[in-house]
DRENTIVEX-861947 format. One record per atom (N, C-alpha, C): x, y, z; residue in one letter. Coordinates in pm, 1 decimal, m for minus. Layout:
         X         Y         Z  aa
         X         Y         Z   a
...
# end
This chain:
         X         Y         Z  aa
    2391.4   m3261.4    2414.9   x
    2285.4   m3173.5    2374.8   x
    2307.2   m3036.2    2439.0   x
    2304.4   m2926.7    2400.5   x
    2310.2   m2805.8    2424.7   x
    2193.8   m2756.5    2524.2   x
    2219.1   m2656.1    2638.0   x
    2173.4   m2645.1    2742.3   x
    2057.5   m2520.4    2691.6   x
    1947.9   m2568.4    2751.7   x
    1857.8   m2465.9    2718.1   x
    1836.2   m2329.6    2780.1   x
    1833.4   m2204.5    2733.2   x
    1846.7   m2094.7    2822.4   x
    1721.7   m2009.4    2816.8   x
    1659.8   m1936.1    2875.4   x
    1576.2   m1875.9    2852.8   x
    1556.8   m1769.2    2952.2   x
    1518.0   m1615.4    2937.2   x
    1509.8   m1520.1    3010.7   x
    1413.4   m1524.8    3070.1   x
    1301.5   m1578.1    3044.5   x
    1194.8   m1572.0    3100.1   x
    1173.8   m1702.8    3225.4   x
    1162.6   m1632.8    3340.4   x
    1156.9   m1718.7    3492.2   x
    1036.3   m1842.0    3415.6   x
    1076.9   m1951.5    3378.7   x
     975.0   m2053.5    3390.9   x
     875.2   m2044.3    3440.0   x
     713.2   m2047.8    3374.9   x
     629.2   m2051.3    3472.7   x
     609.5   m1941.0    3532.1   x
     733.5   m1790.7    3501.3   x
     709.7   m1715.9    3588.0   x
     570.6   m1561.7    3513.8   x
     543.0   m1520.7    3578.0   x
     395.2   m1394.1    3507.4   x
     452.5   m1387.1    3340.8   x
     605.7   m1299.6    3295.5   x
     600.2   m1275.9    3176.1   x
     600.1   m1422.0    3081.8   x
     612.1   m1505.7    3131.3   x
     642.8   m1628.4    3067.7   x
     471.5   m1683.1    2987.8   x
     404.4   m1676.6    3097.0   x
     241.6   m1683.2    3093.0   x
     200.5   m1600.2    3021.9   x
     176.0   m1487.7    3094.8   x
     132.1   m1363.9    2965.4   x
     199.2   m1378.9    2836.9   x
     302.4   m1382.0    2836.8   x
     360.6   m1433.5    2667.9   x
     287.9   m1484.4    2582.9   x
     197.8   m1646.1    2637.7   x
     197.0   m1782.3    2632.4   x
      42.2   m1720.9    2515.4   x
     m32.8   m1656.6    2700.5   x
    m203.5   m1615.2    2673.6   x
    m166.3   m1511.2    2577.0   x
     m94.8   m1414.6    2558.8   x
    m117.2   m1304.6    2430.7   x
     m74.3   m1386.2    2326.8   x
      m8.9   m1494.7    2298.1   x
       6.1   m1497.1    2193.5   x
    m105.5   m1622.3    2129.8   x
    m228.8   m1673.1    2200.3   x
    m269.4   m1697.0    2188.5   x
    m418.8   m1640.1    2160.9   x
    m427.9   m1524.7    2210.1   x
    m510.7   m1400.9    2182.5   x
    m498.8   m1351.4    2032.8   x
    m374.6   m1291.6    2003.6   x
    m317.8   m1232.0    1862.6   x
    m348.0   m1320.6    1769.2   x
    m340.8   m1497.1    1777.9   x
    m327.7   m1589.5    1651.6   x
    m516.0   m1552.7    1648.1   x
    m572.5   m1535.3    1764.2   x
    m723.8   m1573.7    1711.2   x
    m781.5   m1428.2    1635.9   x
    m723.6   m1311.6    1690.9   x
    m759.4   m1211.0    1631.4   x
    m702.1   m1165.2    1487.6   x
    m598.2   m1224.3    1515.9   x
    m521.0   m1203.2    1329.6   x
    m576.0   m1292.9    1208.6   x
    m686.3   m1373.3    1279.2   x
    m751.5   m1516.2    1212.0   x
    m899.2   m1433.7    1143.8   x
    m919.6   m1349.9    1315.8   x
   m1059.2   m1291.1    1263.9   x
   m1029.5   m1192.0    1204.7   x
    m950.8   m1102.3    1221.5   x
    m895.6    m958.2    1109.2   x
    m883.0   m1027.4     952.0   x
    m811.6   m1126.5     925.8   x
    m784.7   m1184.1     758.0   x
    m932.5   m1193.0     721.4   x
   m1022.2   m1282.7     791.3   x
   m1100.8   m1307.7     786.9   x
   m1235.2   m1214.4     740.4   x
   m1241.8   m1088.7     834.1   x
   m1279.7    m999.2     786.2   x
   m1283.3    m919.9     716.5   x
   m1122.8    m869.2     746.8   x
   m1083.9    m792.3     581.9   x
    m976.4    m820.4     506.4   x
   m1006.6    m974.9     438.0   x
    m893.0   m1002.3     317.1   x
    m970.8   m1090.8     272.2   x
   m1122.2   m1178.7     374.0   x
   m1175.7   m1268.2     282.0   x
   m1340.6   m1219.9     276.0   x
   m1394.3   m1181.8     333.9   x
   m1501.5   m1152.2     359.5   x
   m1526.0    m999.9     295.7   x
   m1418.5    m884.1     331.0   x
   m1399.9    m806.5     230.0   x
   m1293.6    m793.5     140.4   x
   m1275.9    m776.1      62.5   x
   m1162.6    m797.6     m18.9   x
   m1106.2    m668.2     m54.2   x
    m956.8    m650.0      m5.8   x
    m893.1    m536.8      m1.0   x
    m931.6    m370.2     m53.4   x
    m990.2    m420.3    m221.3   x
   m1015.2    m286.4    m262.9   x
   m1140.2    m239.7    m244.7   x
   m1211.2    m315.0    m178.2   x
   m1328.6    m275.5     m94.3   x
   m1335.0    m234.5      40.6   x
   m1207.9    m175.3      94.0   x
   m1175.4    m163.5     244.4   x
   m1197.7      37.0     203.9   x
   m1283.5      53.7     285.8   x
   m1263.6     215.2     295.5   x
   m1257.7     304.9     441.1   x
   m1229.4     427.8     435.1   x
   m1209.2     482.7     511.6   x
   m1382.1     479.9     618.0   x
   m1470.7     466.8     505.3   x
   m1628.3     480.5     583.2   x
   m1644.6     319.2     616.3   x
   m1589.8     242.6     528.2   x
   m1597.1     148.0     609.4   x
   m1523.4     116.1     773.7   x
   m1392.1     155.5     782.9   x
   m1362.5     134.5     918.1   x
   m1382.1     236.9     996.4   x
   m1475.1     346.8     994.5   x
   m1536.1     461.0    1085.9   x
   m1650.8     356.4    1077.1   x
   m1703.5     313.6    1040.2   x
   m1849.7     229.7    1082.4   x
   m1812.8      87.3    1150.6   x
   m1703.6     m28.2    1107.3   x
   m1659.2     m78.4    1207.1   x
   m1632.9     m18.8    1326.0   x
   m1539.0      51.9    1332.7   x
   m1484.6     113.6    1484.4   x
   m1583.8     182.6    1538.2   x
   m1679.2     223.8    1460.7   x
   m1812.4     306.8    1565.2   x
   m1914.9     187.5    1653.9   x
   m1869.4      76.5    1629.6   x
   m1912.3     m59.8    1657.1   x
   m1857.8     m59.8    1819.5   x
   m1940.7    m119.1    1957.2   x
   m1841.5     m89.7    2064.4   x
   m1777.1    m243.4    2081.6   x
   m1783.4    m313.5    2017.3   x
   m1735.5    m454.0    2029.4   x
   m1615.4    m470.2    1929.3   x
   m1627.7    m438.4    1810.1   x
   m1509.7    m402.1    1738.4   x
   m1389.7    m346.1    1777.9   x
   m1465.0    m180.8    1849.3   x
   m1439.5    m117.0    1922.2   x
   m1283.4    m149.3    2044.3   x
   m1344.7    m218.5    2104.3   x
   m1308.9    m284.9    2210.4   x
   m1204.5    m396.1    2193.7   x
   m1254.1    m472.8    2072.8   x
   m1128.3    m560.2    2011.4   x
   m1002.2    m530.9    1985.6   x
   m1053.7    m429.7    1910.1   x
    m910.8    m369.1    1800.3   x
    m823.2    m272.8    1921.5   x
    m875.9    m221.2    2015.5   x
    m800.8    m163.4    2127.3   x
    m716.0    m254.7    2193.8   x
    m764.6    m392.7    2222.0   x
    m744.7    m521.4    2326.0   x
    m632.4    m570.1    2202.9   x
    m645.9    m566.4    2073.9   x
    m507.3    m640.1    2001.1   x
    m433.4    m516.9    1985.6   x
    m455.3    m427.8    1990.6   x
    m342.2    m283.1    2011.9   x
    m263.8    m366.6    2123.8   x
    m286.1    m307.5    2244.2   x
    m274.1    m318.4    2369.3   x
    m166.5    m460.8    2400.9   x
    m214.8    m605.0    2335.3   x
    m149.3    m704.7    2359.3   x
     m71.2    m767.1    2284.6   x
     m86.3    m669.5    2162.9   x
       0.1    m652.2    2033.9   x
     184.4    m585.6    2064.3   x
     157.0    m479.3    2120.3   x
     243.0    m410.7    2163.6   x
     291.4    m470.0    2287.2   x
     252.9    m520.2    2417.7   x
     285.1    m611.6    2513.9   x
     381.8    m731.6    2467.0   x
     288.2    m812.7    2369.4   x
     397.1    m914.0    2364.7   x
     501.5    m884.5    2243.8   x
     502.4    m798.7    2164.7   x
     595.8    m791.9    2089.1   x
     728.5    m716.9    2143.7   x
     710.0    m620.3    2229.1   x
     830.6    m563.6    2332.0   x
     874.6    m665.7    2415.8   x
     784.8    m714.8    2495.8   x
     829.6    m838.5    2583.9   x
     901.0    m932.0    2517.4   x
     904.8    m973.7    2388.0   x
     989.3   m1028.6    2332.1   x
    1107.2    m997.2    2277.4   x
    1083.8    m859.4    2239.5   x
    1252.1    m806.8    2217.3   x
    1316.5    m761.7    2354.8   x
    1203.2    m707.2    2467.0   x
    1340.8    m716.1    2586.0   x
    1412.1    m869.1    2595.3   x
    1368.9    m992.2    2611.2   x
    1388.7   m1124.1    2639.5   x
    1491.6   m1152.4    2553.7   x
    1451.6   m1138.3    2416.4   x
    1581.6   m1176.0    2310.6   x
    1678.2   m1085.8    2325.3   x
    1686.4    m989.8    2416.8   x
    1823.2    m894.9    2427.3   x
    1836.9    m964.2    2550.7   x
    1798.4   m1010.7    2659.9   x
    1813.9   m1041.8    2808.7   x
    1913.4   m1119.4    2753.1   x
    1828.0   m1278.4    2651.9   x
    1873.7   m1374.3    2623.0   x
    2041.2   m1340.6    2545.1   x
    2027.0   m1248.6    2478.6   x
    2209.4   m1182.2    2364.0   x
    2243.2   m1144.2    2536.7   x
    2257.7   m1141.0    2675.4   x
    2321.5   m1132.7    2760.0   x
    2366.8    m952.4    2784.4   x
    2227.2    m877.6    2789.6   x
    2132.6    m738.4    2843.4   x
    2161.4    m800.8    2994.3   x
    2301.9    m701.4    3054.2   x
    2263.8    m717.0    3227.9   x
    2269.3    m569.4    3296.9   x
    2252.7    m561.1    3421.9   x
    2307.3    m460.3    3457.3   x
    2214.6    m311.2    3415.5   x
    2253.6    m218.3    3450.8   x
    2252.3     m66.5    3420.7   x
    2177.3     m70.4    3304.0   x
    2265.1    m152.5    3178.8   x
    2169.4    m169.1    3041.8   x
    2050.2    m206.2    3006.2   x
    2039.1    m328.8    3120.9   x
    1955.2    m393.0    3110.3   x
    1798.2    m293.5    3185.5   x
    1845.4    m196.5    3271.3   x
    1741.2    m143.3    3282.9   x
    1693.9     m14.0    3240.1   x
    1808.5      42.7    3152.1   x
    1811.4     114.7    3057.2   x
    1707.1      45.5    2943.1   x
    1707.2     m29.1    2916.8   x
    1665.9     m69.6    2767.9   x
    1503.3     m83.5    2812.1   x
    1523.3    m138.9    2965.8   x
    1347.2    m165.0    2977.8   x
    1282.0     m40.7    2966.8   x
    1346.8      63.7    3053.4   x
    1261.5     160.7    3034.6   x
    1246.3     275.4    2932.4   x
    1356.7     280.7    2793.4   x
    1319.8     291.6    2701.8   x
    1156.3     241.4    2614.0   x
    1210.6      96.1    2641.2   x
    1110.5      m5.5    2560.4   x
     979.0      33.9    2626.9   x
     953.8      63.0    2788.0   x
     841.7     101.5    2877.8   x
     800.0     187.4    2790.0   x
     891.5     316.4    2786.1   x
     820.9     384.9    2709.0   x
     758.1     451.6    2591.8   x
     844.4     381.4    2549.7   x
     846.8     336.9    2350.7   x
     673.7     297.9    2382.3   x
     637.2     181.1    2426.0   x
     506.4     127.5    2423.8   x
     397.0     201.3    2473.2   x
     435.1     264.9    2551.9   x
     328.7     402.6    2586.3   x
     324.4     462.2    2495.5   x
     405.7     507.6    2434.7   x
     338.2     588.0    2339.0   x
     303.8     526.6    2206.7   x
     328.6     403.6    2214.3   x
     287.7     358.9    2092.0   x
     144.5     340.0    2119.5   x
      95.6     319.5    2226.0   x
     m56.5     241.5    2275.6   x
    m158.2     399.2    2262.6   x
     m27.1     458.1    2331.4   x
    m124.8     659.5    2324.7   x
    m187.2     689.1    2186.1   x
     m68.1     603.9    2114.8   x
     m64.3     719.5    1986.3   x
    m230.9     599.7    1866.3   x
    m203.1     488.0    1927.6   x
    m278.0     371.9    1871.8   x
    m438.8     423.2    1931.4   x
    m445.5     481.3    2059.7   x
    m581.2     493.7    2112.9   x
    m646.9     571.6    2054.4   x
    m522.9     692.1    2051.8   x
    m553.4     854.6    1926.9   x
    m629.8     785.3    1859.7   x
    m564.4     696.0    1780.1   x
    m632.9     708.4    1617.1   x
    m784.4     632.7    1625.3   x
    m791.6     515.8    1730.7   x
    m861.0     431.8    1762.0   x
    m988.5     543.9    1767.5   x
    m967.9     577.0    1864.2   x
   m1083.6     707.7    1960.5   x
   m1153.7     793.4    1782.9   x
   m1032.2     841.5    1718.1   x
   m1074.4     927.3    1594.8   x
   m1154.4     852.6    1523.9   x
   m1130.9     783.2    1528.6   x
   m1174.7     656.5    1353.1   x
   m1360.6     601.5    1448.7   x
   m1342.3     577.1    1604.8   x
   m1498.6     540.9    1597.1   x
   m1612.2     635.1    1644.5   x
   m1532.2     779.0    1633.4   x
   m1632.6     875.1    1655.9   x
   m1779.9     889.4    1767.5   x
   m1695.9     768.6    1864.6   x
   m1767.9     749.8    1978.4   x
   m1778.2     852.5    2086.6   x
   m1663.8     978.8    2097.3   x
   m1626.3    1025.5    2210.8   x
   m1544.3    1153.8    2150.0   x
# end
């Protein structure tokens, strides 16, 4: 049987956080369909409709929290699957802190719009 490999320290923080975000994302991508693909149905999605969701502070607060752990575990997984293609060295911390900051600004640029759309602030 072929030896199992994995970048992530067993058990170790990114391994966990992995585990809990991706258990976060399945429940929020459950309640997002839910909301808007069955409850509203696509061509009923408008721009006043999600300025009145997002002016919501619980919505609010959601859709920031699946930004946020959206972007977490989906980088954390492409650093790992490059660790795992055998990312060592110099590269290897090259690529993190690309990816570091790739996600900053993806989260900056996600808050922008977040902040615009609930006209809270």
């Amino acid at each position: 049987m072929a030896e199992h490999y994995s970048s992530f320290e067993h058990k170790g923080w990114r391994w966990f956080v992995q585990r809990i975000t991706a258990v976060f994302l399945v429940g929020v991508l459950a309640f997002h369909f839910i909301t808007l693909h069955f409850v509203n149905h696509a061509a009923e999605i408008s721009f006043a409709g999600t300025e009145a969701r997002m002016g919501q502070i619980g919505y609010f607060s959601l859709m920031v929290t699946f930004l946020i752990t959206g972007a977490f575990h989906g980088v954390n997984g492409v650093y790992n699957g490059l660790v795992n293609m055998g990312l060592k060295g110099t590269q290897k911390k090259i690529v993190a802190a690309i990816l570091t900051i790739a996600t900053l600004l993806l989260i900056a640029q996600g808050l922008r719009v977040a902040v615009a759309m609930s006209g809270m602030f």
